[in-house]
C-alpha positions in Angstrom: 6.7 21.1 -7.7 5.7 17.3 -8.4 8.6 15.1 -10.2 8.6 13.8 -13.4 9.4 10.3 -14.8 9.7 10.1 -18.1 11.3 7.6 -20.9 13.5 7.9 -23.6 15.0 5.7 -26.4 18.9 6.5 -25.5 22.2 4.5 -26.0 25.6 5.3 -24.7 25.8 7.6 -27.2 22.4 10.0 -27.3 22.6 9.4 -23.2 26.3 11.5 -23.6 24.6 14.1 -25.3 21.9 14.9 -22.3 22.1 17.6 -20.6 21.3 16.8 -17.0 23.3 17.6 -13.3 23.4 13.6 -12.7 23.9 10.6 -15.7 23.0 7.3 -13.9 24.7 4.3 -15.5 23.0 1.5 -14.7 25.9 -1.5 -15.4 25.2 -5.0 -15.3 28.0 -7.5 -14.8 27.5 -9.0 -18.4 27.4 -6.0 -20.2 30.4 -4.0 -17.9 32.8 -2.6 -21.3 30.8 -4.0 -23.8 27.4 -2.6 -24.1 25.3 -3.0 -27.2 26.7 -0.1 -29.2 28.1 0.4 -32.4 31.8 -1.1 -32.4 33.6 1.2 -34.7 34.4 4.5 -33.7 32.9 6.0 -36.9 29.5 5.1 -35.7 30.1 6.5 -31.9 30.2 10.3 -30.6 33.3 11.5 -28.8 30.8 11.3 -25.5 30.1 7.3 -25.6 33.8 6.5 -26.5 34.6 8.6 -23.4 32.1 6.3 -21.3 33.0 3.6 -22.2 36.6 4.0 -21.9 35.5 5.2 -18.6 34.1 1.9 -17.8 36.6 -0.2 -19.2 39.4 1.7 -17.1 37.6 1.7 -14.0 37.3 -2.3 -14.2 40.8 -2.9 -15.1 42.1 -0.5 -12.1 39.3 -2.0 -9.6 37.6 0.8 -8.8 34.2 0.1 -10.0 32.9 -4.0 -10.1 29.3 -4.3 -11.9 29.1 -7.9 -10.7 28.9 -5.7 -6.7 25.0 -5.1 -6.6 24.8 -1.2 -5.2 28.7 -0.5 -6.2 28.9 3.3 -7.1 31.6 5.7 -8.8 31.1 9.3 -9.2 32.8 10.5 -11.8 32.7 15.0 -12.3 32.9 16.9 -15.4 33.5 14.1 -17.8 35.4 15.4 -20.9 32.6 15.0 -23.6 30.0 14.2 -21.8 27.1 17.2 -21.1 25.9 15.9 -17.7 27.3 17.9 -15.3 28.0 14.6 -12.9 28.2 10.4 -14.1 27.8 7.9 -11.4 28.1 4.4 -12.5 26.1 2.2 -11.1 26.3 -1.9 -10.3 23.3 -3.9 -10.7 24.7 -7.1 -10.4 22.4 -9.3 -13.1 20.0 -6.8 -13.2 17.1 -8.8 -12.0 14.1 -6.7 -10.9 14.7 -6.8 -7.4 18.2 -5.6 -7.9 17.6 -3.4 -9.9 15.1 -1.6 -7.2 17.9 -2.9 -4.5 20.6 -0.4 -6.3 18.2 2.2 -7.0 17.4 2.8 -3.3 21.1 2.9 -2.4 21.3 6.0 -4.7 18.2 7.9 -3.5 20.0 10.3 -1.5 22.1 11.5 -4.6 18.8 11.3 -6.5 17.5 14.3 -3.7 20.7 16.1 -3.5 20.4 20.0 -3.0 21.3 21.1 -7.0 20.1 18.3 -8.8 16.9 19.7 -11.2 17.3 16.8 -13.3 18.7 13.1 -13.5 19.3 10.9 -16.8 19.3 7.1 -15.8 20.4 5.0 -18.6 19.5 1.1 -18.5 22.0 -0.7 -20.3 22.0 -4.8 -21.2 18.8 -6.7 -20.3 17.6 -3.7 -18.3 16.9 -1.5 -21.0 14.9 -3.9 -22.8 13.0 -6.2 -20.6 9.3 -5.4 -19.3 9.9 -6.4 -15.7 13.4 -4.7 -15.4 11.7 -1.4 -16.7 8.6 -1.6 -14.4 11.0 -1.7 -11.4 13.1 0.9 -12.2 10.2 3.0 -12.6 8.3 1.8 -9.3 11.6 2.6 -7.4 12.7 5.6 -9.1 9.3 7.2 -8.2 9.5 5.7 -4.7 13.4 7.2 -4.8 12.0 10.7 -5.1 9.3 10.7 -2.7 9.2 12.8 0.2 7.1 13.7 3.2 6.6 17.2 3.6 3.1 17.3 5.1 3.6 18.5 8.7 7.4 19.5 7.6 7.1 22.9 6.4 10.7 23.8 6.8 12.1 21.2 5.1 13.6 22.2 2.3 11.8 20.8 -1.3 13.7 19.0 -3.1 15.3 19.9 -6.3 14.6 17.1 -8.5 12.3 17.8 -11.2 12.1 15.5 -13.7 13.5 12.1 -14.9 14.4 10.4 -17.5 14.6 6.6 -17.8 16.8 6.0 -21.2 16.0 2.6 -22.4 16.6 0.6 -25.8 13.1 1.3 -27.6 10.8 3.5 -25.8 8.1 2.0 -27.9 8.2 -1.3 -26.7 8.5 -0.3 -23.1 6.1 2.2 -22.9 2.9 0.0 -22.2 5.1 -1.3 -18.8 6.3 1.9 -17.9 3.0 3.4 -17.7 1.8 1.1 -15.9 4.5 1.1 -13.6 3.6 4.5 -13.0 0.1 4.3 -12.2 1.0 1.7 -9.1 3.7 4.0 -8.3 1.0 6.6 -7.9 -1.0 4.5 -5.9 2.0 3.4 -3.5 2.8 6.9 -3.0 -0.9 8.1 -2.2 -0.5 4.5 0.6 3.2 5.9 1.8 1.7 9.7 2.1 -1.6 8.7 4.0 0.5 6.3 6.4 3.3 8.6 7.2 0.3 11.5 8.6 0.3 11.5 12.1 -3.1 10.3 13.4 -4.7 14.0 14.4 -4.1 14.3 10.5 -5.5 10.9 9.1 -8.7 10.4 11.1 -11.3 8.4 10.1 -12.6 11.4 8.7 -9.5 12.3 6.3 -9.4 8.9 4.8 -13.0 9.5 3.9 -12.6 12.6 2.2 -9.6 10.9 0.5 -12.2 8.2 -0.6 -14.5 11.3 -2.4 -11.6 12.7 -3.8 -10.9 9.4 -5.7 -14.4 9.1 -6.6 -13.6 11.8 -8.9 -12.1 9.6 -11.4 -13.7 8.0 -14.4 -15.4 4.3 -12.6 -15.2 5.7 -9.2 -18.2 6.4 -6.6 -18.3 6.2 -3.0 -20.4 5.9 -0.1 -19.6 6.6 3.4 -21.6 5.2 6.0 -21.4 7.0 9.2 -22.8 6.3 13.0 -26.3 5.7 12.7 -25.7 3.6 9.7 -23.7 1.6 11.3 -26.1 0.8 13.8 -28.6 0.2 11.4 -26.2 -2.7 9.6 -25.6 -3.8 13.3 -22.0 -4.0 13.2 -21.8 -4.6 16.7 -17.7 -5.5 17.0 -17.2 -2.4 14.7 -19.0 -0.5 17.0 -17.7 -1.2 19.9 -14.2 -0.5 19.3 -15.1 2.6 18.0 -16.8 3.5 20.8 -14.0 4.6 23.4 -12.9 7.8 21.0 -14.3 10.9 19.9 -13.5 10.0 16.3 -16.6 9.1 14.7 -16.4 6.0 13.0 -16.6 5.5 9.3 -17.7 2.5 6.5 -15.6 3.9 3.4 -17.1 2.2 0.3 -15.4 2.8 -3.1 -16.8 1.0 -6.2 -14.4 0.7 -9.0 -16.6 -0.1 -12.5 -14.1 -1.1 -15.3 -16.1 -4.2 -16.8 -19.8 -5.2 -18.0 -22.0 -4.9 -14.1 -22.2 -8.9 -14.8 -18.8 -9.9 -13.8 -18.5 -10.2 -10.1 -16.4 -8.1 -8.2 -12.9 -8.4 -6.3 -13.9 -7.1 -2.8 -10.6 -5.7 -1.0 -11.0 -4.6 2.6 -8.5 -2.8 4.7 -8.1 -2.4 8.1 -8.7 1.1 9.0 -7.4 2.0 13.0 -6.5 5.1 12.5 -4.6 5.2 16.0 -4.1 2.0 18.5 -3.3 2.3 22.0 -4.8 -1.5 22.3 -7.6 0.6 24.5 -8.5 -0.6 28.3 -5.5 -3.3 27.1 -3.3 -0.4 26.8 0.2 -0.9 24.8 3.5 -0.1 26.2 4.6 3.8 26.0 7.8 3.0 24.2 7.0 3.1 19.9 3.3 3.7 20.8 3.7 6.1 18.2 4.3 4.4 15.4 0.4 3.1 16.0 -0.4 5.6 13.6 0.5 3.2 10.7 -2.3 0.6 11.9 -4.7 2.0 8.8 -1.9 1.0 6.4 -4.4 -1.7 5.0 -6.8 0.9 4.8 -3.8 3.0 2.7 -3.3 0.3 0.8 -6.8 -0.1 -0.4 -7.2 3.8 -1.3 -3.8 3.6 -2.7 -5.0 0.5 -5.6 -8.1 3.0 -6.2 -5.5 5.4 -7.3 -4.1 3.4 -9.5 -7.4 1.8 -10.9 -8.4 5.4 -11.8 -5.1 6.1 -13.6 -4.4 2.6 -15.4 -8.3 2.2 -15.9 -8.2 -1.8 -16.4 -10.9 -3.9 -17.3 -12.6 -5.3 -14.1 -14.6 -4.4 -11.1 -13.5 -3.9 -7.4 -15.3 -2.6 -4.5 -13.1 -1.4 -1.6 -13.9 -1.5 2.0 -12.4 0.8 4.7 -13.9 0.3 8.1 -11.9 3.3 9.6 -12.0 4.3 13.6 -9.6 4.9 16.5 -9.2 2.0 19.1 -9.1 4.4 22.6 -9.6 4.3 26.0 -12.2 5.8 28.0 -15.1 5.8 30.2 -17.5 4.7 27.3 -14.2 2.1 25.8 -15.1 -1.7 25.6 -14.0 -3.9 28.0 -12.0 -7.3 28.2 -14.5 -9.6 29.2 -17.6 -7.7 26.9 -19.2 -9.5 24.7 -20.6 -7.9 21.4 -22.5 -9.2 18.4 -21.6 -8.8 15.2 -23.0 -8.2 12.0 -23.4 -11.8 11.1 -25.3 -12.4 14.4 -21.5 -14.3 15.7 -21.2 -13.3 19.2 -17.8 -12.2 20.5 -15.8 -12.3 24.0 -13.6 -9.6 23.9 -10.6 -11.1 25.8 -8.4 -8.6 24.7 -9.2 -4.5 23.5 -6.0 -4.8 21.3 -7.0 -7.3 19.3 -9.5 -4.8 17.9 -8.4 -4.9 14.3 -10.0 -8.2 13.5 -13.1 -6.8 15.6 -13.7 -4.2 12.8 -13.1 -6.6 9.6 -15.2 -9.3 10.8 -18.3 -7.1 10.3 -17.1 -5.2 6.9 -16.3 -8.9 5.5 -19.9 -9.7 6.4 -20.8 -6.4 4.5 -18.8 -7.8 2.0 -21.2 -10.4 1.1 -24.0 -8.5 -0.6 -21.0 -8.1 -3.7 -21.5 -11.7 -4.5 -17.9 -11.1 -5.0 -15.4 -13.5 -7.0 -13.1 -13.0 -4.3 -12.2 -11.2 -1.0 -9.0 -10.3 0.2 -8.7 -8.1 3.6 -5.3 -6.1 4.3 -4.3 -5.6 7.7 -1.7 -4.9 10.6 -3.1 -7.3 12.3 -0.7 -9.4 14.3 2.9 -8.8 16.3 3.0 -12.4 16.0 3.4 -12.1 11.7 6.4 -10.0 12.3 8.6 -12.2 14.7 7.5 -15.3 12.1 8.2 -12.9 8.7 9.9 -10.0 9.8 9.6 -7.1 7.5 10.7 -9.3 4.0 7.6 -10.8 3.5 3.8 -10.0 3.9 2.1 -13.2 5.9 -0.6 -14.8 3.0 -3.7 -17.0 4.6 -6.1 -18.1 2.1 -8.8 -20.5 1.8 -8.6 -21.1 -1.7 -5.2 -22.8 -3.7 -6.0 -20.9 -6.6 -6.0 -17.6 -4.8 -3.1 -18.0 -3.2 -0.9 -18.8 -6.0 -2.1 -15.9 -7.8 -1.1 -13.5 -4.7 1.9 -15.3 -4.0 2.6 -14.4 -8.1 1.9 -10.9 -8.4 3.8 -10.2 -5.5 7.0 -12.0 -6.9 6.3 -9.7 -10.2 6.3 -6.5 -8.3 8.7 -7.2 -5.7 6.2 -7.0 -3.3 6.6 -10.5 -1.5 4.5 -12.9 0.4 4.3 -15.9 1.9 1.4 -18.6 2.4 1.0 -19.2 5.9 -1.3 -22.0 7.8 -5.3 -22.4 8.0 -5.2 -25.5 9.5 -8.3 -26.1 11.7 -7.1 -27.1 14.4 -5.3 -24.0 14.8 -9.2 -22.4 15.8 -9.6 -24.4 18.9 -8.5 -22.0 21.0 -10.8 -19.4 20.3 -13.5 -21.3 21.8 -15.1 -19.4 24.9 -17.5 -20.5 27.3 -20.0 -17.2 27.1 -20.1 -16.5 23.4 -19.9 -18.2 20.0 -16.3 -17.2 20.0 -13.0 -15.4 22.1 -11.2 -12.5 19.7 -7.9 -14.1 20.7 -7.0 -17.6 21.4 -3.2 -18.3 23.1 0.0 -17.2 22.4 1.3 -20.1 19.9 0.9 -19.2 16.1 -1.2 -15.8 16.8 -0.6 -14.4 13.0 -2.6 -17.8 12.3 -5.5 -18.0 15.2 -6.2 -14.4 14.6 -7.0 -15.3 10.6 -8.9 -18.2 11.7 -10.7 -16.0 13.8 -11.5 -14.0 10.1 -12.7 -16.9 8.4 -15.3 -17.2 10.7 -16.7 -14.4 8.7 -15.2 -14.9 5.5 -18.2 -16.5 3.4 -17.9 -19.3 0.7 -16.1 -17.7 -1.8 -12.2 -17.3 -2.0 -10.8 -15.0 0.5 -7.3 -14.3 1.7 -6.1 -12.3 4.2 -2.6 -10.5 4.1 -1.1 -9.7 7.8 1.1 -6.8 6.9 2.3 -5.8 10.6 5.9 -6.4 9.3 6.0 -4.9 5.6 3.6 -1.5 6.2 6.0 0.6 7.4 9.9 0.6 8.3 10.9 2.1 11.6 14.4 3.0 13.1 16.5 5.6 10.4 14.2 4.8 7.7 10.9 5.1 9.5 7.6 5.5 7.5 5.3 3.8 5.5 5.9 1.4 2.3 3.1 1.7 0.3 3.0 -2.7 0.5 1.3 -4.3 -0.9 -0.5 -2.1 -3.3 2.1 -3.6 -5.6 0.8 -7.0 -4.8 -2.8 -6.1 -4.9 -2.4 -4.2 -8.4 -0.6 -6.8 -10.1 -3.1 -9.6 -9.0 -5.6 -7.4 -10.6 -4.5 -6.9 -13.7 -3.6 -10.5 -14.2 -7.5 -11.0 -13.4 -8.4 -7.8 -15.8 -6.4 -9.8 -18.2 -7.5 -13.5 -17.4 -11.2 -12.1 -17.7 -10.5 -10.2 -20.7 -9.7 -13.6 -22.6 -12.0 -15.7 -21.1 -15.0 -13.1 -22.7 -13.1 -12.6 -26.1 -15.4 -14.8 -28.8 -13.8 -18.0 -30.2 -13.4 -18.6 -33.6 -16.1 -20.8 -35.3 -14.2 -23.6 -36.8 -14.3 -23.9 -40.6 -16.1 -26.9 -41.0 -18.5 -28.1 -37.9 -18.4 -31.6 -37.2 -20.2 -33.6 -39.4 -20.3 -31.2 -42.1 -18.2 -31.7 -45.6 -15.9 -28.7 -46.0 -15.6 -26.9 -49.1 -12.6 -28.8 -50.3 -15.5 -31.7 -50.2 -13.7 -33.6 -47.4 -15.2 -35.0 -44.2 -13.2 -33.1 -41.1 -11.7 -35.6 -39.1 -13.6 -36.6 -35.6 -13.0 -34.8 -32.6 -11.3 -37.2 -29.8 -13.3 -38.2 -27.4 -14.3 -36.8 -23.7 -12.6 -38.5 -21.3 -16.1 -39.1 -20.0 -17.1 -40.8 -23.4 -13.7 -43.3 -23.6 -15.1 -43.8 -20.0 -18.5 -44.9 -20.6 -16.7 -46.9 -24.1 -14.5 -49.2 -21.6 -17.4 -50.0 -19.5 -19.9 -51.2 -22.5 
């Protein structure tokens, strides 16, 4: 049974009165024993003057500190209160990325066998602020989510439903809903990532892709073998040629503004499993070479969540999806292939195949006309050692661009970070039998493998995000993120938004220049251009 998220207008007071199996206190340091509720007791139910004497005791004897972000104190059968369990929560200042911060340190209790429903109540700034509320409800729905795909036995969990109390549900609800519809595409990213690759084959995502299409604005095409060929996508060819997978061009087309307006193009690096091919990876954590389509996630996962927030713009979404294998019928190191845009390639090395396949759909790309282009990839070991798993690596040709990404992923705690383009970095994919080598050295390789992109990359603005470090967690935690659909979704409503008030109509002013208004005055003169006072100083 799916959860459900759901918000509420609650205080202290109403939030006593829910009936649930777990009240979550959310407690900022500033508000800790005096939240924003009535004072005199004549105002308050027995229930809130229980929680808050709770609180104020728990300060004074140490046992619970707010200021602590993640600082927890379960509390059972609280005279007055109908939840059947309260945990009080720390969250610090109760910035956004606290806020998520403290909420993961609670998931478990979240999925804990017996609890059908949860009451979380946002008190201080965090019941009341956009940004606070969109990332409780991003990390509340990434708190319940659980992969249970090729886990039959594991138990479902009990959680049910939800609710996020906050000070006016009226004001909040526009965020929170659309807080939910990236959730839902983050999920759809973390769910597709986490199959094991004999589940997500090129194949799968494509069906994904016409299931999407479904939606209101969505339509696909999938381009298959002998299209392909026809297109003469040589480099995507040729890693897809070592497996028995066939390979697939996934095309979505998202329509939410006038055909006119030039779309976003997002492309995602489909490899639905790597072993590097002929230049076979080491045995040891091969397996987690099934989260090399986690661009390709990514991409399907903002189409989610285009179909359920329905914004005003256009995107077009690119999934060149294939397994890089070995084999008698496997490209070589030393091949050279031709690519779409007639670039020939030396394939020094068969595990540097991801960039292989975008180079040819960001050719494809072209015949969009597109505003901008921004691929999403695993691409590079070398992004992880220089970024770890914090931040997604953020190469872009244009300033403008890159700001914007670097922006949206700040607002949905989804983070990046601008890395090189220099030129000089590209020298070292010279080779002497094509117009190009796939790799270049090992110095800066998150960098010489997105100058090897732009290559490809067109005129218009284009940015590449390497998210080999932010895709997918390994170790207790392993599985997929869902990053940076966040990122990706909040860039594009800021553009939906931009767009939308760049088109609305200007007022006519009153009086046009020139003209005597009614009141029989002459409008004063409009200053000059700079261009005019220009043109004035030089006469």
């Amino acid at each position: 049974m799916a959860m459900t998220l759901e918000l509420k207008t609650l205080s202290l007071q109403s939030a006593a009165q829910e009936k649930a199996d777990l009240l979550l206190v959310l407690v900022p340091q500033a508000e800790a024993g005096q939240q924003q509720e009535p004072k005199t007791q004549a105002a308050e139910n027995e229930g809130a003057a229980a929680l808050r004497q709770l609180l104020q005791q728990a300060q004074q004897s140490g046992d619970f500190e707010p200021a602590k972000l993640g600082n927890q104190l379960a509390l059972y059968s609280v005279a007055q209160v109908a939840a059947r369990k309260v945990l009080l929560l720390g969250v610090a200042q109760a910035r956004p990325a606290q806020l998520c911060k403290a909420i993961e340190g609670v998931a478990a209790q979240l999925r804990q066998k017996g609890v059908k429903k949860a009451v979380v109540l946002a008190l201080g700034d965090a019941a009341q602020d956009d940004a606070a509320v969109q990332a409780l409800a991003r990390a509340l729905s990434a708190a319940a989510y659980c992969y249970r795909h090729t886990k039959p036995s594991e138990p479902e969990v009990s959680l049910q439903k939800i609710v996020l109390g906050v000070a006016s549900k009226a004001r909040a609800q526009a965020a929170f809903e659309q807080a939910l519809g990236v959730a839902a595409g983050i999920a759809l990213a973390r769910e597709l990532g986490n199959l094991p690759a004999n589940h997500a084959t090129p194949t799968r995502l494509a069906q994904t892709a016409r299931e999407l299409a479904k939606a209101k604005g969505i339509s696909v095409k999938v381009h298959a073998q002998r299209e392909l060929e026809r297109l003469k996508m040589g480099a995507f060819l040729a890693v897809a040629q070592g497996s028995a997978q066939p390979p697939q061009l996934i095309e979505l087309h998202y329509q939410g503004a006038p055909k006119t307006q030039p779309p976003v193009v997002l492309v995602g690096k489909g490899v639905t499993f790597d072993t590097g091919g002929i230049s076979i990876k080491p045995a040891a954590g091969m397996d987690e070479m099934k989260f090399d389509m986690c661009g390709a996630a990514s991409v399907l996962g903002v189409f989610q969540a285009l179909a359920r927030l329905q914004p005003r713009i256009n995107v077009v979404g690119l999934v060149p999806a294939t397994e890089n294998m070995p084999g008698g019928k496997a490209v070589k190191p030393g091949d050279v292939v031709t690519s779409m845009s007639g670039q020939t390639i030396e394939v020094l090395n068969t595990d540097a195949e991801g960039r292989l396949i975008l180079c040819d759909a960001l050719s494809y790309a072209a015949r969009f006309k597109p505003s901008a282009v921004i691929d999403i990839a695993t691409l590079t070991g070398a992004c992880v050692i220089a970024l770890g798993g914090v931040r997604s690596g953020v190469f872009a040709s244009d300033d403008a661009l890159a700001q914007a990404l670097l922006q949206a992923g700040e607002a949905a705690q989804d983070l990046g970070w601008r890395m090189p383009l220099d030129d000089d970095y590209g020298q070292g994919l010279k080779s002497a039998f094509a117009d190009m080598a796939n790799v270049a050295g090992r110095e800066a390789g998150a960098v010489t493998a997105a100058k090897f992109l732009q290559k490809f990359a067109g005129d218009w603005p284009w940015a590449h995000l390497d998210i080999a470090g932010t895709a997918w967690k390994s170790g207790n935690a392993k599985g997929a993120t869902g990053r940076p659909v966040g990122l990706l979704m909040h860039y594009l409503l800021g553009l939906a938004t931009a767009q939308a008030a760049e088109a609305a109509p200007q007022r006519k002013p009153a009086s046009p220049g020139g003209q005597t208004s009614k009141a029989g005055k002459k409008p004063a003169k409009s200053p000059p251009t700079s261009k005019a006072r220009t043109a004035a100083k030089r006469t």
